[in-house]
C-alpha positions in Angstrom: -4.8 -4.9 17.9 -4.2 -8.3 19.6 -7.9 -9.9 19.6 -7.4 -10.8 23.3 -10.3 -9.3 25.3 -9.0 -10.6 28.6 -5.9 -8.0 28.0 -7.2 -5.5 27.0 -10.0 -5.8 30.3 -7.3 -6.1 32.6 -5.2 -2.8 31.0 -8.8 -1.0 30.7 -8.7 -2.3 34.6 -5.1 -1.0 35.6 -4.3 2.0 36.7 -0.3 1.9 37.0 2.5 2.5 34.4 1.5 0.5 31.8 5.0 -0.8 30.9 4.9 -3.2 34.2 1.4 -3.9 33.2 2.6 -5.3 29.6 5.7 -7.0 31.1 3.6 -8.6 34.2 0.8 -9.9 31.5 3.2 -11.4 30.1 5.3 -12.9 33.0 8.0 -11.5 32.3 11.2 -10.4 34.5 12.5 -6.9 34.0 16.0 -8.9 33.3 14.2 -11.0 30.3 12.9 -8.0 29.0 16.2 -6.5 29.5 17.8 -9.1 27.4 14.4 -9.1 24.7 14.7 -5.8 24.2 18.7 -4.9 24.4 17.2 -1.8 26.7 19.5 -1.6 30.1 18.0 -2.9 32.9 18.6 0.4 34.7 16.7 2.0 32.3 13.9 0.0 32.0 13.5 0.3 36.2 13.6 4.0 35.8 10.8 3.8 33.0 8.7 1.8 35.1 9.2 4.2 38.0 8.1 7.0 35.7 4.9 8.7 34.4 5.3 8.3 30.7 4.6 11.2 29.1 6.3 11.2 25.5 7.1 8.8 23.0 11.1 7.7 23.4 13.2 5.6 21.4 13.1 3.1 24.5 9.1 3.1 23.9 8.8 2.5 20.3 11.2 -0.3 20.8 9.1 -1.8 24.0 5.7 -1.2 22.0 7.1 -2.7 19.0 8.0 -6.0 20.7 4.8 -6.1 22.9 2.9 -5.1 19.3 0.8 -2.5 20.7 0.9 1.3 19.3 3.4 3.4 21.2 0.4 5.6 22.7 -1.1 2.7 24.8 2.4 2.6 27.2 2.0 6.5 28.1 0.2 7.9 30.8 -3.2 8.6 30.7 -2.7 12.6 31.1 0.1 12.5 27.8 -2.9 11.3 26.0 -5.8 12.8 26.6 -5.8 16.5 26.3 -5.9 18.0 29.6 -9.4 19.7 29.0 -11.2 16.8 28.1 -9.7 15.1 31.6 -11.2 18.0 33.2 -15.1 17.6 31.5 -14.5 13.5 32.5 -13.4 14.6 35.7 -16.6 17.2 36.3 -18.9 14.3 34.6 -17.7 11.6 37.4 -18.1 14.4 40.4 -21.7 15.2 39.3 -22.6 11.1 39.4 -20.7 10.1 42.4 -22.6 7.3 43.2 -19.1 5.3 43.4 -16.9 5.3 46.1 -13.7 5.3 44.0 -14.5 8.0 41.4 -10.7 8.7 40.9 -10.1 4.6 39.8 -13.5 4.7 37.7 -11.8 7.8 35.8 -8.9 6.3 35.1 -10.5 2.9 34.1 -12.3 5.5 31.5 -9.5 6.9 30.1 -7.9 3.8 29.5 -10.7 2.7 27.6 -10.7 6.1 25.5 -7.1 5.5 25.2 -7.5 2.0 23.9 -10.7 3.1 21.5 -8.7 6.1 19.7 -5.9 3.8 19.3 -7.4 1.3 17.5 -9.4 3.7 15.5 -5.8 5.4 14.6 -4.6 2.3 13.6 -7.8 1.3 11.6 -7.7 5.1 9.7 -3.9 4.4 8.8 -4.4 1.0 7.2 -7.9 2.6 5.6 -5.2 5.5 4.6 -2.7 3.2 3.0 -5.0 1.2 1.5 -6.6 3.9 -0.2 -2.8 5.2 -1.2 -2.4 2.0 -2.7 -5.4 1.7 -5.0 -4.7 5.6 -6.2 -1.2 5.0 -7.1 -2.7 1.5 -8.7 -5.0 3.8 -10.7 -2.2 6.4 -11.5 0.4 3.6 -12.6 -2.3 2.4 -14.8 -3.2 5.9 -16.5 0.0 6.6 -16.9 0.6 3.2 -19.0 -2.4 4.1 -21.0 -1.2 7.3 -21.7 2.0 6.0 -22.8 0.3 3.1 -25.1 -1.8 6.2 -26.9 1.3 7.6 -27.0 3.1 5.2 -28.9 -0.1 4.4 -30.7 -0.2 8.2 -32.3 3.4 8.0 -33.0 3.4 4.3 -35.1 0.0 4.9 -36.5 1.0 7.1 -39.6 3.6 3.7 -40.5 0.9 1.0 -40.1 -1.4 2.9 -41.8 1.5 3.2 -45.1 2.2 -0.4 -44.3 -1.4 -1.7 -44.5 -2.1 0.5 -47.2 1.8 -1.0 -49.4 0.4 -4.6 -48.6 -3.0 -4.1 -49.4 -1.7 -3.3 -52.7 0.5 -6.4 -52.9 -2.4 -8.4 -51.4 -4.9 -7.4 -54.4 -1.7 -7.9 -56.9 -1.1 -11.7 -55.8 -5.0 -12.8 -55.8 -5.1 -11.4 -59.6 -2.6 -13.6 -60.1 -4.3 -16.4 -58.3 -1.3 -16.6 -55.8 -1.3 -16.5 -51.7 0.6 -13.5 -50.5 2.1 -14.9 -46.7 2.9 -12.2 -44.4 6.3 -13.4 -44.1 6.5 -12.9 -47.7 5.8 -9.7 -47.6 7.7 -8.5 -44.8 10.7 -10.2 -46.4 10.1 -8.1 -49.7 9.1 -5.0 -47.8 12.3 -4.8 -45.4 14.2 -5.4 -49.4 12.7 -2.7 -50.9 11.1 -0.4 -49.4 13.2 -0.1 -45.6 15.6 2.0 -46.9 13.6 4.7 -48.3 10.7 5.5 -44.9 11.6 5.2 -41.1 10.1 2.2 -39.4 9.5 3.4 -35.5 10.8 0.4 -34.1 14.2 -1.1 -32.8 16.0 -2.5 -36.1 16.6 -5.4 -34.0 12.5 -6.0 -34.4 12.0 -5.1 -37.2 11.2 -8.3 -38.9 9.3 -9.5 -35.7 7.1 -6.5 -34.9 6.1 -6.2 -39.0 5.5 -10.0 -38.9 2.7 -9.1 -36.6 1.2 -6.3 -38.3 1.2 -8.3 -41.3 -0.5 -11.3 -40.2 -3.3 -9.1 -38.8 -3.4 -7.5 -41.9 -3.7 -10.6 -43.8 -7.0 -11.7 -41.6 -8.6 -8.5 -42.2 -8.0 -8.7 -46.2 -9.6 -12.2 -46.0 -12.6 -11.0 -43.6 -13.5 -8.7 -46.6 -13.2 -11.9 -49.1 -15.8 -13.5 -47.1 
């Protein structure tokens, strides 16, 4: 909603098709709004001529460029449910101590109008904001899933891995050597590729063990200290 108060006073105000109220607030001729719009100008007379009771393709497009929901350019009546006209109706009657009950009721309803519309507009952007954060939640469960996932599926290798270079690992300190996890990878991917599946790309093969390797390495070396 615009945050202009002295609008929104003057349409709570007005009583008339609310099209010409828009287009008059704005100081507009029907031939600029014409040419705004790309609506023909005959069409646009006839609409302000009229008492707008549904949502056209012509009042999307006017609502869109004045930036106001379609809803506040129909008639009060196509609005508010007919029943509910009638109670405001009955409740303006009973406390007639205006003159002009019949302006006062439709000053009102504009002002119900204008209320549910904003509060339409504030539940849809409550609405997709609330869509956004689940699917935010879901995109992020469903990557967690998919990183357990993987983790169950490469966890019997690493374990093997660990378990070949622990072995090598203990073999090098008796001989008072430094076993580099480059090293090992290197005689690894010699001699032992061939004979177990390694669940990664070939491609990364030498990459992806480097890593498990060095963390390897640093927990060996912990358990030295």
């Amino acid at each position: 909603m615009p945050k202009n108060h002295g609008l929104w006073e003057e349409y709570i105000l007005n009583t008339g098709n609310k099209i010409a109220f828009f287009r008059k607030f704005k100081k507009m001729s029907l031939e600029t709004l014409a040419a705004k719009t790309k609506i023909p100008l005959k069409t646009l007379e006839a609409i302000e001529n009229s008492s707008l009771e549904l949502i056209t393709p012509e009042i999307s497009k006017l609502a869109a460029y004045f930036k106001v929901e379609p809803e506040l350019l129909l008639s009060a009546n196509s609005v508010i449910e007919i029943d509910k006209l009638r109670l405001l109706d009955f409740i303006l009657r009973k406390f007639n101590q205006m003159q002009d009950t019949k302006s006062l009721q439709s000053q009102i309803t504009n002002w119900i109008i204008l209320t549910i519309t904003n509060e339409i507009r504030h539940w849809r952007d409550s609405r997709k904001e609330s869509v956004e954060v689940l699917c935010k939640i879901n995109r992020s469960q469903e990557a967690q899933k998919r990183a357990q996932s993987r983790d169950k599926k490469y966890a019997p290798f690493r374990e093997y891995f660990k378990k070949i270079q622990k072995q090598r690992f203990n073999k090098y300190m008796k001989l008072g050597k430094k076993l580099t996890a480059n090293g090992f990878v290197l005689w690894f991917l010699g001699t032992k590729a061939a004979k177990i599946s390694i669940p990664y790309r070939q491609s990364n093969w030498q990459s992806k063990l480097n890593q498990l390797a060095q963390a390897n390495n640093r927990e060996f070396k912990k358990a030295l200290e």
